[in-house]
C-alpha positions in Angstrom: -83.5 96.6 -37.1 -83.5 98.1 -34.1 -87.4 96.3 -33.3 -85.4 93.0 -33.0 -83.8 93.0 -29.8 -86.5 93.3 -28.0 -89.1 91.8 -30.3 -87.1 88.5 -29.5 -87.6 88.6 -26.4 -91.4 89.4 -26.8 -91.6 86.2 -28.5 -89.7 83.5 -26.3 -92.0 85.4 -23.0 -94.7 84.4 -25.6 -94.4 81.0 -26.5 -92.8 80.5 -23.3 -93.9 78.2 -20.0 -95.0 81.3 -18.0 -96.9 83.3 -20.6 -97.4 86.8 -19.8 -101.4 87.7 -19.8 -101.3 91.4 -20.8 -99.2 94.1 -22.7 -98.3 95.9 -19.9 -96.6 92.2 -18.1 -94.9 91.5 -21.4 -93.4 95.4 -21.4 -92.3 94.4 -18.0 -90.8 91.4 -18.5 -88.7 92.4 -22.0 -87.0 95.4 -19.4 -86.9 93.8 -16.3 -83.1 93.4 -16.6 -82.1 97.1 -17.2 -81.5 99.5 -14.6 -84.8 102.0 -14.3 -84.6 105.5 -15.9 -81.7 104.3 -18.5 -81.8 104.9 -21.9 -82.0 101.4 -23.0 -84.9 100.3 -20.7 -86.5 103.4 -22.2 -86.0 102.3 -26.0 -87.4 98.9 -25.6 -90.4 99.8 -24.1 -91.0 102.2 -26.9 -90.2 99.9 -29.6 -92.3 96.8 -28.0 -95.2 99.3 -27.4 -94.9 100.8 -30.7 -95.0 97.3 -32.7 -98.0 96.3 -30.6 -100.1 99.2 -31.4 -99.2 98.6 -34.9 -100.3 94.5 -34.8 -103.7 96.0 -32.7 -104.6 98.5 -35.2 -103.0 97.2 -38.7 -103.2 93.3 -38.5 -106.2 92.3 -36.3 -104.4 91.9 -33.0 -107.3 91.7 -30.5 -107.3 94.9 -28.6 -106.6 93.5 -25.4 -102.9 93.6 -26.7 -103.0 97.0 -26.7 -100.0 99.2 -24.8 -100.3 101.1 -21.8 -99.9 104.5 -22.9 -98.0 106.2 -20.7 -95.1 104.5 -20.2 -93.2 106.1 -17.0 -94.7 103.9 -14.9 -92.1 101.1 -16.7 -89.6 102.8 -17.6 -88.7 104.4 -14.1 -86.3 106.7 -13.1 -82.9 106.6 -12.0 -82.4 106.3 -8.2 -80.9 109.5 -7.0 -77.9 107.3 -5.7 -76.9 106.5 -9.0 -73.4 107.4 -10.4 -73.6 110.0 -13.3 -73.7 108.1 -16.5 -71.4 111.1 -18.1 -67.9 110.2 -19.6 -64.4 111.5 -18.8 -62.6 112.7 -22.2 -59.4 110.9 -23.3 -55.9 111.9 -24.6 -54.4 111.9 -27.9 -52.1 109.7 -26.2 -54.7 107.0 -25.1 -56.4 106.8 -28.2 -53.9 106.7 -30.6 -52.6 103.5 -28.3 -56.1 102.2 -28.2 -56.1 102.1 -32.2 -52.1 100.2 -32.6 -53.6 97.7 -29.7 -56.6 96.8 -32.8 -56.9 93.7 -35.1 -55.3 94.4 -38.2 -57.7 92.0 -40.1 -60.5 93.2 -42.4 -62.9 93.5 -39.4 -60.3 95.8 -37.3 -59.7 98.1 -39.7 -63.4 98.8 -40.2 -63.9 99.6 -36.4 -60.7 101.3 -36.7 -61.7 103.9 -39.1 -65.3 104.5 -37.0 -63.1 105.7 -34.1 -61.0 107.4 -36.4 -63.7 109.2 -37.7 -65.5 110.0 -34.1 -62.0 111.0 -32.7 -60.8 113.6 -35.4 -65.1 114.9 -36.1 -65.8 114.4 -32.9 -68.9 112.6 -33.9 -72.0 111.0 -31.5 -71.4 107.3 -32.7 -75.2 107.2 -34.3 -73.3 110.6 -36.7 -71.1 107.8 -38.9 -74.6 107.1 -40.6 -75.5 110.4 -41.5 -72.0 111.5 -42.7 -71.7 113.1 -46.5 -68.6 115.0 -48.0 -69.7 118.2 -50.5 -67.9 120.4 -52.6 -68.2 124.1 -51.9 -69.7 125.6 -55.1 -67.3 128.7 -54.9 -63.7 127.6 -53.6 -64.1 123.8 -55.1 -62.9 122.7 -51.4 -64.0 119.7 -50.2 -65.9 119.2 -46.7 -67.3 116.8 -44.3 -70.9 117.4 -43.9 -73.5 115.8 -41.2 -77.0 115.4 -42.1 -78.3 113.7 -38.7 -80.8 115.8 -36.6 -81.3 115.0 -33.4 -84.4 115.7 -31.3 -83.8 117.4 -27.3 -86.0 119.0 -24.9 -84.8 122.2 -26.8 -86.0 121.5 -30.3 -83.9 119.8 -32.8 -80.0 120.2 -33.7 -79.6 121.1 -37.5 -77.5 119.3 -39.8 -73.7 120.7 -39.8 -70.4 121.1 -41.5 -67.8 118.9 -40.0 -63.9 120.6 -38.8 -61.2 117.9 -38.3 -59.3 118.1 -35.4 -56.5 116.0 -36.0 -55.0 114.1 -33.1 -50.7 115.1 -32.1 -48.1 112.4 -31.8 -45.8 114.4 -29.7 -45.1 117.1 -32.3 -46.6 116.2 -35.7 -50.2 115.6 -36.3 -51.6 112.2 -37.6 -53.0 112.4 -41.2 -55.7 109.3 -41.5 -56.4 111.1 -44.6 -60.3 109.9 -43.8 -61.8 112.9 -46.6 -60.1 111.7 -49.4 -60.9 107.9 -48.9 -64.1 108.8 -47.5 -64.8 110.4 -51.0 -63.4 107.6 -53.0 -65.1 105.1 -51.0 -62.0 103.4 -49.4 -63.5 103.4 -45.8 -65.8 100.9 -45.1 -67.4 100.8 -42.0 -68.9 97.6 -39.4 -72.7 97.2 -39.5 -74.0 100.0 -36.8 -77.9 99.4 -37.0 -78.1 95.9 -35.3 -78.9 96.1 -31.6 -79.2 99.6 -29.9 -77.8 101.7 -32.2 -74.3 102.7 -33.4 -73.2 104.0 -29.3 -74.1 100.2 -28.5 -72.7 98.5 -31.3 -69.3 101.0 -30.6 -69.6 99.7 -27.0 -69.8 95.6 -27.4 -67.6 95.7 -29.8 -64.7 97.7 -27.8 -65.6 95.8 -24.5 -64.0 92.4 -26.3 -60.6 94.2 -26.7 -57.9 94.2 -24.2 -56.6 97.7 -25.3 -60.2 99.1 -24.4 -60.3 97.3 -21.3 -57.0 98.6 -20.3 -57.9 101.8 -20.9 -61.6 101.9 -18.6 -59.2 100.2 -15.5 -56.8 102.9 -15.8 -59.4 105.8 -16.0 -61.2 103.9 -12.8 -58.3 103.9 -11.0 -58.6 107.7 -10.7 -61.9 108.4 -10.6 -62.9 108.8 -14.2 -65.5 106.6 -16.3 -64.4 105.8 -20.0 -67.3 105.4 -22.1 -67.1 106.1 -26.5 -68.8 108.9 -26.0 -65.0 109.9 -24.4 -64.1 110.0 -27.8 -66.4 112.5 -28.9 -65.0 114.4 -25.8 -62.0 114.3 -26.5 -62.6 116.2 -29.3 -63.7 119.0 -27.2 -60.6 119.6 -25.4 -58.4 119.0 -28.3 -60.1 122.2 -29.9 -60.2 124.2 -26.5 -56.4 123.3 -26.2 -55.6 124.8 -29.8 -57.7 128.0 -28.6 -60.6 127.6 -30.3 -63.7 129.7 -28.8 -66.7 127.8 -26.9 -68.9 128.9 -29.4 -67.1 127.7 -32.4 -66.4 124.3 -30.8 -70.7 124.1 -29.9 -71.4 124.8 -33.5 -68.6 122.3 -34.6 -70.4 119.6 -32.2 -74.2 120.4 -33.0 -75.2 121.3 -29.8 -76.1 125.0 -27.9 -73.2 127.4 -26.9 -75.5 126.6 -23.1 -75.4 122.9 -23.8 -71.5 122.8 -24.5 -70.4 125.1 -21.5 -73.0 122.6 -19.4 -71.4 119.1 -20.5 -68.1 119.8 -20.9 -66.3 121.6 -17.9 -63.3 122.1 -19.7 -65.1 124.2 -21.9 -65.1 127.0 -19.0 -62.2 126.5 -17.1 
């Protein structure tokens, strides 16, 4: 649940020495240790305020416990000497050596197929949850489908059809065959909803791994920041390398023809 991360910490504040003595100083407290403006700060303070207005209005809180309601004030904003938080996309060539370097245990191949399935989709990580394959009534072919909508300052994205971009091993493209086995339920993916969400779960899990780690040192070593949303980018240029047109690849990606050529530089050079 995605409550319980910071609901934890609610409670050990709580029961703790050095009690906090309003909402606000608890909201403080349970985001004191991310950086201001950033996206996780910003979640738990909207979880934590959401569950208290819930106990004040649902089970008898007293209303002192009630949240601030604007929340900027604790959430913040990004110093304007802060590094861009945007990721650098990756080759074929890195990726397919970031999957060999994986456990082959039970475990590995479950994360395996999640950055299989981001890589060839190119997929936000949060997408693997909302993922479908349908038959199209009039050819019988099969297809990957997306149901996740996400909300922007633009309105919301709509659900999608999926193209696979398969990844090149010199010459030859890589078959995962992930359709069929997605289909026949043969892929099986790690637990995505604990913590922050599927991006964070993505992110702890590949921060343990030496191939990962290899792979951020040699992209800081010239300049670039590695990040799994890389892999989603990566995507991007493998299309605009096969000649696809900006507008096919923003409808591929579920985002704005503007948004695509705004993100991803490639896109217009």
């Amino acid at each position: 649940c995605k409550y319980n991360p910071v609901l934890t910490d609610a409670i050990e504040h709580l029961t703790g020495l050095d009690q906090p003595t309003s909402p606000a100083e608890l909201v403080d407290r349970c985001i004191k240790k991310w950086e201001p403006g950033s996206r996780t700060r910003q979640e738990r303070a909207r979880n934590l305020s959401q569950f208290l207005r819930h106990c004040v209005s649902r089970e008898q809180m007293p209303v002192i416990w009630q949240p601030p309601i604007d929340l900027k004030e604790h959430i913040g904003r990004k110093p304007a000497s802060a590094s861009s938080q945007k990721a650098d996309p990756i080759t074929d060539e890195q990726i397919i050596t970031l999957l060999a370097s994986l456990p082959d245990d039970d475990a590995g191949m479950r994360w395996t197929d999640a950055i299989r399935l981001i890589t060839e989709l190119g997929l936000r990580p949060i997408e693997l949850l909302f993922l479908q394959v349908k038959k199209d009534p009039k050819t019988k072919e099969l297809y990957w489908w997306c149901s996740y909508e996400k909300r922007t300052g633009g309105g919301v994205t709509k659900p999608r059809r999926l193209f696979a971009l398969p990844l090149i091993d010199g010459a030859k493209h890589i078959e995962w065959d992930l359709l069929n086995r997605w289909k026949n339920k043969r892929i099986h993916l790690p637990s995505l909803i604990s913590g922050n969400g599927a991006a964070d779960a993505i992110a702890t899990y590949l921060n343990r791994r030496d191939g990962w780690k290899s792979l951020k040192a040699e992209a800081e070593a010239v300049g670039e920041r590695v990040t799994c949303y890389s892999l989603r980018h990566s995507y991007s240029v493998r299309g605009h390398q096969r000649g696809i047109d900006n507008g096919s690849m923003a409808l591929a990606m579920g985002h704005s023809i503007e948004v695509h050529c705004r993100s991803y530089p490639w896109a217009t050079e």
